[in-house]
ROBAKE-105109 format. One record per residue (C-alpha): residue number from 1; residue in three letters; chain; x, y, z. Coordinates in Angstrom, 3 decimals, m for minus. Example, Ala and Ser with C-alpha at 12.3 -4.5 7.8 and 13.67 -1.06 7.14 Angstrom:
// residues 2
ATOM  pos  code  unit        c1        c2        c3
ATOM    1   ALA     A    12.300    m4.500     7.800
ATOM    2   SER     A    13.670    m1.060     7.140
END
This chain:
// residues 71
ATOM  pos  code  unit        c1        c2        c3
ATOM    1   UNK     A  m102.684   m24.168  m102.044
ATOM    2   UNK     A   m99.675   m22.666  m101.045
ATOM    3   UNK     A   m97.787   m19.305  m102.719
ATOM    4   UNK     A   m95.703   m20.257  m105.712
ATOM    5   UNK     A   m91.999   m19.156  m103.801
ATOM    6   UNK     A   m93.481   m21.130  m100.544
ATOM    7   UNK     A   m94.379   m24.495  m102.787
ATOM    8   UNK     A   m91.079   m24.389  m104.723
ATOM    9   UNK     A   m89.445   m24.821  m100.914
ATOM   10   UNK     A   m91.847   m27.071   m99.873
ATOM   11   UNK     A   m90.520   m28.919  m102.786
ATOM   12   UNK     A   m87.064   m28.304  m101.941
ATOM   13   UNK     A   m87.271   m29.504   m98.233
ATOM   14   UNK     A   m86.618   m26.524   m97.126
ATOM   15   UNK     A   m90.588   m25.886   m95.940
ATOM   16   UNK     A   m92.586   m28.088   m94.659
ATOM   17   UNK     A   m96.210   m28.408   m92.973
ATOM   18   UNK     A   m97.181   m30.140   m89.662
ATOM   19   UNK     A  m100.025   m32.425   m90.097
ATOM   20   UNK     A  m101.315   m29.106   m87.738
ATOM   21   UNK     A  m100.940   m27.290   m90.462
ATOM   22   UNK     A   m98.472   m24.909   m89.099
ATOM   23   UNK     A   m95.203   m24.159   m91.398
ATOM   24   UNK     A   m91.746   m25.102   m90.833
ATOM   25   UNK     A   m88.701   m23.179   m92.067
ATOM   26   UNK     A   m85.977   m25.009   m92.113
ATOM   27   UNK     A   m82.494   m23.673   m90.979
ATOM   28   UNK     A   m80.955   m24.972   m94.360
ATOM   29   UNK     A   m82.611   m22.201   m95.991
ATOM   30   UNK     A   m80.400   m19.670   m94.003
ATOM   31   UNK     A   m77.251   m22.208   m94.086
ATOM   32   UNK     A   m77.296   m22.966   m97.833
ATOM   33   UNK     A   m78.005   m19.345   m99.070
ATOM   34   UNK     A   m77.253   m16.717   m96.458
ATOM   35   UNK     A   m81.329   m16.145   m96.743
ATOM   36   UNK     A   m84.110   m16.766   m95.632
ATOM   37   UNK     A   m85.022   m13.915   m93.066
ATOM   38   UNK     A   m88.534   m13.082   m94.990
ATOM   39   UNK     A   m89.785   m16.629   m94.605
ATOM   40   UNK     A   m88.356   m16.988   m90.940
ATOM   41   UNK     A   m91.354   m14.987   m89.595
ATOM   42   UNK     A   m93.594   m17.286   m90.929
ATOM   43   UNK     A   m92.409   m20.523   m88.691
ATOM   44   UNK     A   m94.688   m21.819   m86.947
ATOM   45   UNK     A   m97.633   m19.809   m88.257
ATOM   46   UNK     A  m100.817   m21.635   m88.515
ATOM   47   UNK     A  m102.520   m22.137   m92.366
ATOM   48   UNK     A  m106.234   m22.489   m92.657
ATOM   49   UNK     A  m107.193   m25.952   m93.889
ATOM   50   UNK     A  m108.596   m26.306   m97.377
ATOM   51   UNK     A  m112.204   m26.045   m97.998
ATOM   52   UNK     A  m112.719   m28.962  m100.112
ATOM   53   UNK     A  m111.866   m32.169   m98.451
ATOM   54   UNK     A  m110.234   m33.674  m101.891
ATOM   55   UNK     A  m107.586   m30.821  m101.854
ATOM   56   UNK     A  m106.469   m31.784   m98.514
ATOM   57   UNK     A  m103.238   m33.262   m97.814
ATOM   58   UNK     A  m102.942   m36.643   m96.695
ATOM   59   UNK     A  m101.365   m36.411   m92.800
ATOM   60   UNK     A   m99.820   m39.392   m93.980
ATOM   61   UNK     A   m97.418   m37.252   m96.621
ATOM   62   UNK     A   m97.571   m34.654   m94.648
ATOM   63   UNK     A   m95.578   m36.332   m91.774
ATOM   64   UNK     A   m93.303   m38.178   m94.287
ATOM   65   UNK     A   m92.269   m34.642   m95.895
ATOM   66   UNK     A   m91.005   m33.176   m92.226
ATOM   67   UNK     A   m89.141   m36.320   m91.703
ATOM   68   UNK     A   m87.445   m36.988   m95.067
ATOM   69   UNK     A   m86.717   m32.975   m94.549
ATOM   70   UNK     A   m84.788   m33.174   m91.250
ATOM   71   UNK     A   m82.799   m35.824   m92.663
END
């Protein structure tokens, strides 16, 4: 489970995660709102995987989210 302000821009394409599990930040974040510079530190950073195999993401949605995002 991600942090509340990281899911609502996961949910807003402006996050994503690698079916690695390692967070992307995207660059609209800083174009769109002159922000972004406390979430920038966290690109590329690895998460740990959920314990429980049913809350884990498919890879499947996973790699559909960072495409449909860098379109």
């Amino acid at each position: 489970m991600l942090r509340a302000d990281l899911d609502r821009l996961f949910d807003q394409w402006y996050v994503t995660i690698t079916p690695e599990y390692r967070v992307e930040v995207s660059p609209r974040l800083k174009l769109n709102y002159q922000n972004g510079h406390s979430y920038y530190p966290l690109h590329g950073s690895l998460l740990s995987a959920p314990a429980a195999v049913d809350d884990t993401p498919s890879v499947d949605y996973l790699r559909w989210h960072k495409v449909y995002r860098a379109t």
